[in-house]
VOBA-1610 file (N, C-alpha, C; in pm, whole numbers, padded with zeros to 5 digits, always signed):
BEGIN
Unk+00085-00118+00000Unk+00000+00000+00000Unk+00089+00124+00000Unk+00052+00249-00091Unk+00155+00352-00112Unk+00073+00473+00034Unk+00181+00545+00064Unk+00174+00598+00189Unk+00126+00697+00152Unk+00018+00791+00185Unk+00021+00928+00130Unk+00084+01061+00184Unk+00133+01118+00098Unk+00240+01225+00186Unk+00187+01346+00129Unk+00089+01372+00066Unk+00002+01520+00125Unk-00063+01511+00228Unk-00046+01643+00316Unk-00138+01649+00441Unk-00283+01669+00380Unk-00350+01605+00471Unk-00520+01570+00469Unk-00584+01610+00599Unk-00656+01769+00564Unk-00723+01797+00636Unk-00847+01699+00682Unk-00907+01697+00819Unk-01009+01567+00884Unk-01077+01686+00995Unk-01189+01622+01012Unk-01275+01724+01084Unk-01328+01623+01168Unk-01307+01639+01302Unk-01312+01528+01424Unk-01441+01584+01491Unk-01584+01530+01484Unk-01704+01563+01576Unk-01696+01517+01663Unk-01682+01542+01811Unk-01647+01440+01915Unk-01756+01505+02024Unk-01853+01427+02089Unk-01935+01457+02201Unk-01863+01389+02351Unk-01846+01450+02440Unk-01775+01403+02543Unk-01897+01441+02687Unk-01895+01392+02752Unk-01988+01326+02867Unk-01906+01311+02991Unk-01896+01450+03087Unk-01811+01445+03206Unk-01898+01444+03302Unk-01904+01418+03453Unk-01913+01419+03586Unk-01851+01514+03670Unk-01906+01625+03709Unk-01792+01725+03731Unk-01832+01682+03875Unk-01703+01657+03973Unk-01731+01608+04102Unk-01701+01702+04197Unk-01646+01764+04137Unk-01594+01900+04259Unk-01575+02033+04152Unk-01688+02125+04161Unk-01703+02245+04063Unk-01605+02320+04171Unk-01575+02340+04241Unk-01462+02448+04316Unk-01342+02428+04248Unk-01282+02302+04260Unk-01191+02223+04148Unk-01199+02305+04031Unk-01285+02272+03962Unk-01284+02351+03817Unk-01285+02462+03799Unk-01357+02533+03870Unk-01371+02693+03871Unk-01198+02732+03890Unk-01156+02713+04052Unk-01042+02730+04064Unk-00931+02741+03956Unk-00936+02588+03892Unk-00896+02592+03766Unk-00870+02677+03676Unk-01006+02702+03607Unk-00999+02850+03550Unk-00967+02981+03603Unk-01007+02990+03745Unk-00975+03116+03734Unk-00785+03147+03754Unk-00736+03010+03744Unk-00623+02992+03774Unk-00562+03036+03652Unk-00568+02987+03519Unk-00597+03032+03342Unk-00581+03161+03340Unk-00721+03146+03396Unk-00747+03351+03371Unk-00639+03418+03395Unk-00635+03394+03529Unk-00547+03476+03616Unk-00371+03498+03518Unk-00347+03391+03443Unk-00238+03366+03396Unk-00185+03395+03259Unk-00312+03409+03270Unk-00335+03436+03054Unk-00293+03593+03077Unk-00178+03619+02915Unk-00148+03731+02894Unk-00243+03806+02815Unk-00359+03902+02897Unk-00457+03955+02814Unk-00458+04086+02849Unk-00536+04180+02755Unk-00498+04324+02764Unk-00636+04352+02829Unk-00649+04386+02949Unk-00752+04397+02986Unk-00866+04516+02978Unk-00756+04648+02914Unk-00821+04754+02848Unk-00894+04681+02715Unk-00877+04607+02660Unk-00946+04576+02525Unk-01065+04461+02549Unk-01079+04444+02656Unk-01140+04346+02689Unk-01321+04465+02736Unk-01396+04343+02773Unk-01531+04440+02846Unk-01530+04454+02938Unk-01466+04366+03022Unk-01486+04339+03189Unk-01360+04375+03196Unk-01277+04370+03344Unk-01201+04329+03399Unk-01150+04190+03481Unk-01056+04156+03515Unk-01001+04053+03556Unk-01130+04055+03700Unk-01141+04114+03791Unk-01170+04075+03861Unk-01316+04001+03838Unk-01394+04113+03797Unk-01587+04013+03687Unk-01562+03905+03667Unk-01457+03902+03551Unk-01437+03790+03492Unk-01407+03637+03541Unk-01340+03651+03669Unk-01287+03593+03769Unk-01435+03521+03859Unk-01542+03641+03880Unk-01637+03646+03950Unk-01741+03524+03860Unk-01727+03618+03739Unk-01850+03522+03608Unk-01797+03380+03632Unk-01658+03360+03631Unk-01603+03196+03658Unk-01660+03093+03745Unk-01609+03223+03892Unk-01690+03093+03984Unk-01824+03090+04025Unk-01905+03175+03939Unk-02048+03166+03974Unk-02088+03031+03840Unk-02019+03016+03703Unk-02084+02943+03624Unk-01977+02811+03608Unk-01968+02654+03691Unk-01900+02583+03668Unk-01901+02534+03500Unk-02032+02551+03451Unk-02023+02501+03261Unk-01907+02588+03181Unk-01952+02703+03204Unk-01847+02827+03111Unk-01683+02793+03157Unk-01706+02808+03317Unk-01566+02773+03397Unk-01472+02592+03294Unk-01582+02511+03293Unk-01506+02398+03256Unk-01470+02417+03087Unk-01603+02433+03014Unk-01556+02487+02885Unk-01410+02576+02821Unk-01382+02679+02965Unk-01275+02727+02968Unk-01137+02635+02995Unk-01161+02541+03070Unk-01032+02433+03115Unk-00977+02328+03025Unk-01118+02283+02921Unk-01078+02169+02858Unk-01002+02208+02737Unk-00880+02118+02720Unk-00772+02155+02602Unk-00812+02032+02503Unk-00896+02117+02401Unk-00935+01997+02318Unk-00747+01964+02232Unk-00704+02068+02216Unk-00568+02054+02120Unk-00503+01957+02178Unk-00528+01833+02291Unk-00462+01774+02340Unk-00521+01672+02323Unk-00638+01615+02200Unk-00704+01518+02151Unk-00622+01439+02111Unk-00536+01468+02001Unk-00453+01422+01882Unk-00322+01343+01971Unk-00278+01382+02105Unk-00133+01416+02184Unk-00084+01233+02126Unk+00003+01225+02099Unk+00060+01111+02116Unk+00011+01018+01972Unk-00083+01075+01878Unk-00102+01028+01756Unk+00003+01043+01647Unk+00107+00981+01580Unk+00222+01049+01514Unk+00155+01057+01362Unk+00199+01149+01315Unk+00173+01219+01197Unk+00025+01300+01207Unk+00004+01308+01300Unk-00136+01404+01313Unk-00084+01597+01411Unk-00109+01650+01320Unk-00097+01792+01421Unk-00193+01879+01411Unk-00226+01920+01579Unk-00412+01996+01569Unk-00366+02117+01511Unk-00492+02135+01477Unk-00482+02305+01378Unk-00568+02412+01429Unk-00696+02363+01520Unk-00790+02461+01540Unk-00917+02360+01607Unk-01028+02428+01677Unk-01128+02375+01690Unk-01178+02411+01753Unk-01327+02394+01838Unk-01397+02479+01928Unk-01496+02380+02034Unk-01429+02451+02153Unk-01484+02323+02250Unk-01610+02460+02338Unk-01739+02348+02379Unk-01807+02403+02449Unk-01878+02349+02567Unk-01930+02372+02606Unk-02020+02270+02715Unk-02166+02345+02798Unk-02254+02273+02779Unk-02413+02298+02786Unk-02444+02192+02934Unk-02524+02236+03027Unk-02558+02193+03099Unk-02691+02104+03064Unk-02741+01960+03113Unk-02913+01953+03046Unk-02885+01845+02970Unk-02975+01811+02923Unk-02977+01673+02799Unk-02899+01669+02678Unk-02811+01606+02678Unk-02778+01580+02488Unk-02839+01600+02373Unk-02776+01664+02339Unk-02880+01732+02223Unk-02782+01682+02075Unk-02833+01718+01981Unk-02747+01670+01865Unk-02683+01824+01784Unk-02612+01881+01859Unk-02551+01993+01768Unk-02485+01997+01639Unk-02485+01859+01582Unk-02448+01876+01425Unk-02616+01753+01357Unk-02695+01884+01370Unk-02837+01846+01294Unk-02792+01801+01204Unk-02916+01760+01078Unk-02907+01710+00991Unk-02922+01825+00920Unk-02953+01943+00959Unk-02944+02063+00845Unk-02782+02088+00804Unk-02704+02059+00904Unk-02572+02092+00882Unk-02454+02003+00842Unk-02537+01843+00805Unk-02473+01745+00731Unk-02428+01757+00578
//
């Protein structure tokens, strides 16, 4: 079998299903991120401190913020992430890639 050696863009739909057992944990987390991330906070809407506040009042947004999807691929050889967008919804599973968008 001949190997192919153009890169081949792939578009990975992945639904993931966590247990968050300790939201202080996670929040912390993030606001640990936050706190660390080099951001200009004049260009921003809020300030660090809101922002900090919005964290540990919402553990969904807070975890959405923690998870490193770019660390899907880690340890796959010849695969390197390029981009993608992770989110997380509190509530029932829903199917966010309808069939309108197949």
């Amino acid at each position: 079998m001949d190997e192919q050696r153009t890169p081949v863009t792939v578009h990975l739909y992945c639904r993931v299903e966590v247990l968050v057992t300790d939201p202080a944990a996670v929040t912390g987390q993030a606001v640990a991120d936050l706190r660390a991330a080099d951001l200009d906070w004049c260009a921003e809407e809020d300030d660090l401190e809101t922002a900090v506040e919005d964290l540990r009042s919402d553990v969904v947004a807070a975890l959405a913020g923690v998870v490193d999807i770019s660390r899907l691929s880690d340890g796959v050889p010849g695969v390197e992430f390029r981009g993608g967008r992770c989110w997380a919804e509190q509530g029932p599973a829903r199917d966010p890639f309808g069939a309108e968008e197949r």
